[in-house]
C-alpha positions in Angstrom: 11.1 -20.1 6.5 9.1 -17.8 4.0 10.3 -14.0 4.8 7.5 -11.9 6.5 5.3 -10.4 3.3 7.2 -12.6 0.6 4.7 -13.9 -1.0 1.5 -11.6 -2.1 -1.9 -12.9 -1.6 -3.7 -14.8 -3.4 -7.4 -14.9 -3.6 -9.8 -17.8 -4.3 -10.4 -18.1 -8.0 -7.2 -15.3 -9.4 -6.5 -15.2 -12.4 -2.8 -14.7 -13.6 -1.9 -10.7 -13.4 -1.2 -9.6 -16.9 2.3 -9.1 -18.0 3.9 -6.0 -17.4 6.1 -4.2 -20.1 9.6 -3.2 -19.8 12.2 -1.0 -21.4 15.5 -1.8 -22.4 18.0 0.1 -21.4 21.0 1.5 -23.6 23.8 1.3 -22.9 22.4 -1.7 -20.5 22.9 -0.7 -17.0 25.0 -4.2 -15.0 22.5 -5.7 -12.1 19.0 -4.5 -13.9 17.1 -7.3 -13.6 13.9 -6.0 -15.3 12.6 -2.1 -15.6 8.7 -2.8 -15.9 6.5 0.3 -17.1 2.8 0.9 -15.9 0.4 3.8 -16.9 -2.8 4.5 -15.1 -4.6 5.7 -18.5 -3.4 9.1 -18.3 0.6 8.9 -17.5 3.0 6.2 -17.1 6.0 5.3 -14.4 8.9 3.1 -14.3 10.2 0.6 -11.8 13.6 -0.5 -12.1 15.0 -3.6 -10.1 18.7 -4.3 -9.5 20.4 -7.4 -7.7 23.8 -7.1 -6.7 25.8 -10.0 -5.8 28.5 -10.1 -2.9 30.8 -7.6 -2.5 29.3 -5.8 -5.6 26.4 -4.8 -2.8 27.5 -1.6 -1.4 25.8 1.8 -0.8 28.0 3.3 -3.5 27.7 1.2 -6.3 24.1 0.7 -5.7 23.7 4.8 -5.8 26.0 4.5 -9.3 23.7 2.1 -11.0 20.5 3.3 -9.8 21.5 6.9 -11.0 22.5 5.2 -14.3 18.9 3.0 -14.3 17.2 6.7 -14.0 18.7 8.4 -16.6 18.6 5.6 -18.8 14.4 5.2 -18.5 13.9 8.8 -18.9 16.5 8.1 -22.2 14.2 5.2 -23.3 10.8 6.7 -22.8 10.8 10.3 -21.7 7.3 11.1 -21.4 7.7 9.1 -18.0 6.2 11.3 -14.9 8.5 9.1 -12.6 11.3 6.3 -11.9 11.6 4.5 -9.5 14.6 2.1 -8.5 14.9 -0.3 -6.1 18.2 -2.2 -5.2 18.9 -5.8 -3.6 21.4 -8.2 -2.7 21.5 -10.8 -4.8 21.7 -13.5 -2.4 19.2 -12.7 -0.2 16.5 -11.3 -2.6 13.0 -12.5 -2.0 10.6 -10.7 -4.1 9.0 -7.6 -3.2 8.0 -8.1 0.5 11.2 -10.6 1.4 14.2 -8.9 3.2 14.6 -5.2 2.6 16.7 -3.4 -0.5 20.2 -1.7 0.0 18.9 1.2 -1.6 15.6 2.8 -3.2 15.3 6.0 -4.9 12.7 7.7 -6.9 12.6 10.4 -9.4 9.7 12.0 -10.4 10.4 13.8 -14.0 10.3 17.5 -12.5 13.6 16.5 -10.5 15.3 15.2 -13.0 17.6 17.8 -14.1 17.9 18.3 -10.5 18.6 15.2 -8.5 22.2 14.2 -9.1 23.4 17.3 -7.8 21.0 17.0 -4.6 22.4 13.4 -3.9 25.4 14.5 -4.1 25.2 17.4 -1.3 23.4 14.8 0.9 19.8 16.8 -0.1 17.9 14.7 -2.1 14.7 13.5 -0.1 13.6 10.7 -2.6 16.8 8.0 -1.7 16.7 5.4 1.0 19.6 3.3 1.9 19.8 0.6 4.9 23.6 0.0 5.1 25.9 -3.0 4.4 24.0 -5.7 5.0 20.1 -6.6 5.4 18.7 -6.8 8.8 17.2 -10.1 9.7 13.4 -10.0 10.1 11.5 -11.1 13.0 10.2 -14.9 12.0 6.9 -14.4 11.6 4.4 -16.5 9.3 3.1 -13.8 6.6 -0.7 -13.3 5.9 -1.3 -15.2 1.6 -4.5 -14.6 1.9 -6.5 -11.9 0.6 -8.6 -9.3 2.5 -12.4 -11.3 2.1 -15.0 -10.6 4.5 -14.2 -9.7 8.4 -13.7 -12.7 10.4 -13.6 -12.8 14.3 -11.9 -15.0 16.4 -13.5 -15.8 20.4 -15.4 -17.3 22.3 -19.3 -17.8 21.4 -20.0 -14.9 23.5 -17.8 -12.5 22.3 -18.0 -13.6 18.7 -22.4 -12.8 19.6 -21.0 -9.3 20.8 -19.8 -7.9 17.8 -22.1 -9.4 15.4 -24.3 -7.2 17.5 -21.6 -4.7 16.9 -21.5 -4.8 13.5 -25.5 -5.0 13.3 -25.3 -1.8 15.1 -23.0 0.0 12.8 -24.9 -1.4 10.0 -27.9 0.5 10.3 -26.8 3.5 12.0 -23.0 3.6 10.7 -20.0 5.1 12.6 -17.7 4.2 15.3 -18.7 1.3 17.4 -16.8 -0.1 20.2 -13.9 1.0 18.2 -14.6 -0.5 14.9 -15.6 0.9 12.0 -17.9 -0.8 9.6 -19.7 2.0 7.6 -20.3 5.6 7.7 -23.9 7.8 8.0 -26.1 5.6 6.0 -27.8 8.9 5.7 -25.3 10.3 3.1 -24.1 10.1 0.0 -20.4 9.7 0.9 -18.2 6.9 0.8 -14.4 6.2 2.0 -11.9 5.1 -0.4 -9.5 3.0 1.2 -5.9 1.1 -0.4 -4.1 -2.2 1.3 -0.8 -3.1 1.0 0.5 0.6 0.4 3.2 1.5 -0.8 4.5 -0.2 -4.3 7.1 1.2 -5.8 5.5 1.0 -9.3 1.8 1.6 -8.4 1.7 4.0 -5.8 3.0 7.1 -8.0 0.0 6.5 -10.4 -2.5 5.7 -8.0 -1.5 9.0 -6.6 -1.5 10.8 -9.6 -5.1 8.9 -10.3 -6.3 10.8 -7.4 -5.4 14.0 -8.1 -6.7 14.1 -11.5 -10.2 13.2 -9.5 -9.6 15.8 -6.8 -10.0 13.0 -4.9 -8.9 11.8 -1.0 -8.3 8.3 0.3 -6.9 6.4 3.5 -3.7 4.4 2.5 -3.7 1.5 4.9 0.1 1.1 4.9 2.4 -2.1 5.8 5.2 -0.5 7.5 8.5 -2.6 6.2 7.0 -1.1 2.9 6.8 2.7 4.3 10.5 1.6 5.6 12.0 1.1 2.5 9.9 4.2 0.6 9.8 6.6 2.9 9.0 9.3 0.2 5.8 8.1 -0.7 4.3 8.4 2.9 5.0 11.9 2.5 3.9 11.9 -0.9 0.6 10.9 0.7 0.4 13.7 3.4 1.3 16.2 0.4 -1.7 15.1 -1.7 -4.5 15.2 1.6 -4.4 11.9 1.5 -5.2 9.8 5.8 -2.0 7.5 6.5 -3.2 4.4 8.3 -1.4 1.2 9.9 -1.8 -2.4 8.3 0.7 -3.7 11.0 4.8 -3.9 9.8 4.6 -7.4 8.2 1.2 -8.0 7.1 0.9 -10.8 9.4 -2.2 -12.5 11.2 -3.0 -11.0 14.2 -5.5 -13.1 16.2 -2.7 -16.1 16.5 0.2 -13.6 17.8 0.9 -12.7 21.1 -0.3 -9.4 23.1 3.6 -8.6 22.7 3.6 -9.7 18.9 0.7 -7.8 18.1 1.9 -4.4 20.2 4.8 -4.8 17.9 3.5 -5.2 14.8 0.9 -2.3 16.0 3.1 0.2 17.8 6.3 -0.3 15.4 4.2 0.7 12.4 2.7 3.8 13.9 5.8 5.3 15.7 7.1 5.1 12.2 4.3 6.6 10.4 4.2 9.5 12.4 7.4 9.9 12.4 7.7 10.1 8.4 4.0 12.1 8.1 4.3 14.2 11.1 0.8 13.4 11.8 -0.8 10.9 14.6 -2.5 7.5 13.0 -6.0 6.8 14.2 -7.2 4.3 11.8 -6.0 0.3 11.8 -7.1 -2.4 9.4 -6.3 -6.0 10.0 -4.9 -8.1 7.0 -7.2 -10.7 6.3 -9.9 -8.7 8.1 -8.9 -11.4 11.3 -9.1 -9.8 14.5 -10.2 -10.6 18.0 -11.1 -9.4 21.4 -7.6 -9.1 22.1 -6.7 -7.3 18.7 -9.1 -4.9 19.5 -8.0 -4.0 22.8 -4.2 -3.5 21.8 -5.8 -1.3 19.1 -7.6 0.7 21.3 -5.1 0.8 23.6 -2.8 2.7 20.9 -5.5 5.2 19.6 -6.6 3.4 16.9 -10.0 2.6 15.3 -10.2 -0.7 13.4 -11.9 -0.3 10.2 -13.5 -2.9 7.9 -15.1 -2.1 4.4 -18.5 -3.0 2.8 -17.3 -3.3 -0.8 -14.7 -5.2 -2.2 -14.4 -5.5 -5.6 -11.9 -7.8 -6.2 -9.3 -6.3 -7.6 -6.4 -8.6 -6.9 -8.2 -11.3 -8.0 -7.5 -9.9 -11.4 -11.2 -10.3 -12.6 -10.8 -8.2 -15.6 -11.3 -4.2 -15.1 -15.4 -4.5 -16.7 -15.8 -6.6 -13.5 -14.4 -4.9 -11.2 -16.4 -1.7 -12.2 -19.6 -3.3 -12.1 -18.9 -5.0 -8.9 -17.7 -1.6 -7.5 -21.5 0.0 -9.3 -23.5 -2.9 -7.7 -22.3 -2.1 -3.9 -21.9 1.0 -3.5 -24.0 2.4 -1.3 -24.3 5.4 1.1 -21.5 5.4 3.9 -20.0 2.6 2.7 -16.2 1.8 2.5 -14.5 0.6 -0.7 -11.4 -1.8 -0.3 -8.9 -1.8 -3.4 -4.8 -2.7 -3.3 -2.2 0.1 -4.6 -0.7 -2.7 -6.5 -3.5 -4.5 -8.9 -3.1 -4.0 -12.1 -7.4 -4.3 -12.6 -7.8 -2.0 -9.8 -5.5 0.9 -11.3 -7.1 0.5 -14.8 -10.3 0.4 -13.0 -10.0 3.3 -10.4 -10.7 6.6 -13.0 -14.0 5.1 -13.6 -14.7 4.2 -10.3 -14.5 7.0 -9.2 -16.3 8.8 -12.2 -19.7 6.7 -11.5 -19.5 7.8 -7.6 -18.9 11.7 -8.9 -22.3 10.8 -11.3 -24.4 9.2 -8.7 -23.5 11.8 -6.4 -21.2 10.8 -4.0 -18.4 12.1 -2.4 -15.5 10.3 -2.4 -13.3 10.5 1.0 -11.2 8.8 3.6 -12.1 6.8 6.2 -11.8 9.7 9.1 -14.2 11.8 6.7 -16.6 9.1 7.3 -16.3 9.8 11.4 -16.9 13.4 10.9 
């Protein structure tokens, strides 16, 4: 059985994601399996991953050689604004997505001198352990299929419902029967909107991205992800940024149970309020599959289900020229641009997308701005 979010989607036509470059450690820290280095144009961050087999894979040694994994990125490239480090047992380990790590911790540079003393008095905010052993995860088939176009499942009358729906929002945008298709068509505003959130090597430079831009977006997060990173769900709160639910396991919805999909639903957003301290509102079904059913559960739990109108691609690895022009050739007052926290086209890409939407006049926003 393939563990719930194993494997990443993969969209009609991808082309292979470009190779990512590493640093070697010195002295070589035991367990690193790779420590892959990314920069969004302006900085660059560090991902470290460690595998630890049997009864190598405790809390302690896994805090010993991610401390060491830290300090020795900062040693090999110290112009890095962060590091993050995420540790696995050997056995078990999945890929990003599979069963959970042991441990994660990140260190942005301004902590560095810093950190090992707050870990040490039990302070330090930026560490996440799960205990001795992983917890088994609820068998459940997960989505491989990338975010396309919305697709409904029903009967013939209520699939005629909301393409009447979506007609409606269409032409005179905002909330409809709970969904969310596209803001005022009247102005020049769109919402900026992430899947998949948070990667441990992405997110800190999509973040930092952002800020350089002065810009806010909705982070449509899969909550065994916000499990294991905590810290970045707060990161997001800190930086203005909307925290939204894209259910625990990134799972179709439409084939589960009311029960399955209250869980999937309800587990994500006790979370997410716990770690932002805010309430979600905003829901976005992977795959864009929903039905009747999906709606009402939705609903039921306070949320709005929001689509998009422009999807550049950016997982499909089209190249970063192509995924700019697609992203000039839609947009569009109101509308509502889907990218991933985790494509390599998409991060190169983001500084000019949202350059040309500053130049054409646009403000740049998150989905709730869009209700407003």
């Amino acid at each position: 059985m393939t563990a719930p979010g194993q494997v990443q989607p993969v969209a009609p036509g991808t082309r292979p994601a470009p190779m990512l470059a590493t640093l070697r450690l010195t002295p070589a820290v035991p367990g690193v399996q790779r420590v892959e280095v990314l920069s969004n144009s302006f900085v660059r961050a560090a991902h470290a991953l460690i595998l630890l087999p049997g009864r190598e894979a405790t809390v302690a040694r896994a805090r010993t050689l991610a401390i060491q994994s830290v300090l020795g990125a900062f040693r090999a490239d110290p112009a890095l604004i962060e590091v993050d480090v995420s540790v696995y047992h050997q056995e078990t380990y999945r890929g990003f997505g599979g069963p959970l790590p042991l441990l994660t911790l990140s260190v942005p540079q301004i902590q560095l001198q810093t950190f090992q003393a707050a870990l040490g008095a039990g302070t330090y905010d930026r560490v996440w352990t799960q205990g001795g052993t992983s917890s088994p995860e609820p068998e459940l088939t997960p989505l491989q299929e990338l975010e396309r176009l919305p697709v409904f499942f029903g009967t013939q009358a209520e699939l005629l419902y909301q393409r009447l729906t979506q007609a409606t929002a269409q032409t005179g945008g905002g909330v409809r029967g709970g969904l969310l298709f596209k803001g005022n068509p009247a102005r020049r505003q769109v919402a900026l909107t992430f899947d998949d959130v948070p990667h441990p090597l992405y997110f800190p430079l999509v973040l930092d991205a952002l800020q350089r831009a002065g810009a806010r977006a909705t982070f449509f997060v899969i909550g065994r992800n916000a499990q294991a990173y905590p810290y970045f769900v707060q990161d997001m709160v800190r930086g203005g940024h909307e925290v939204a639910n894209h259910t625990f396991h990134h799972v179709r919805l439409p084939k589960l149970s009311d029960a399955q999909i209250t869980a999937e639903l309800k587990r994500t957003n006790d979370l997410l309020t716990r770690l932002s301290g805010q309430p979600v509102r905003y829901f976005r079904p992977p795959g864009g599959e929903y039905s009747a059913r999906v709606l009402k559960i939705a609903e039921g739990l306070g949320l709005t289900t929001v689509f998009w109108t422009d999807d550049p691609g950016d997982f499909q690895n089209p190249g970063v020229e192509t995924v700019e022009a697609r992203f000039a050739r839609s947009l569009r007052p109101g509308g509502i641009i889907l990218l991933h926290d985790n494509a390599p086209d998409g991060l190169a890409a983001l500084p000019d997308l949202l350059k040309v939407a500053r130049e054409r006049g646009y403000t740049v926003g998150t989905a709730g701005a869009l209700t407003r």
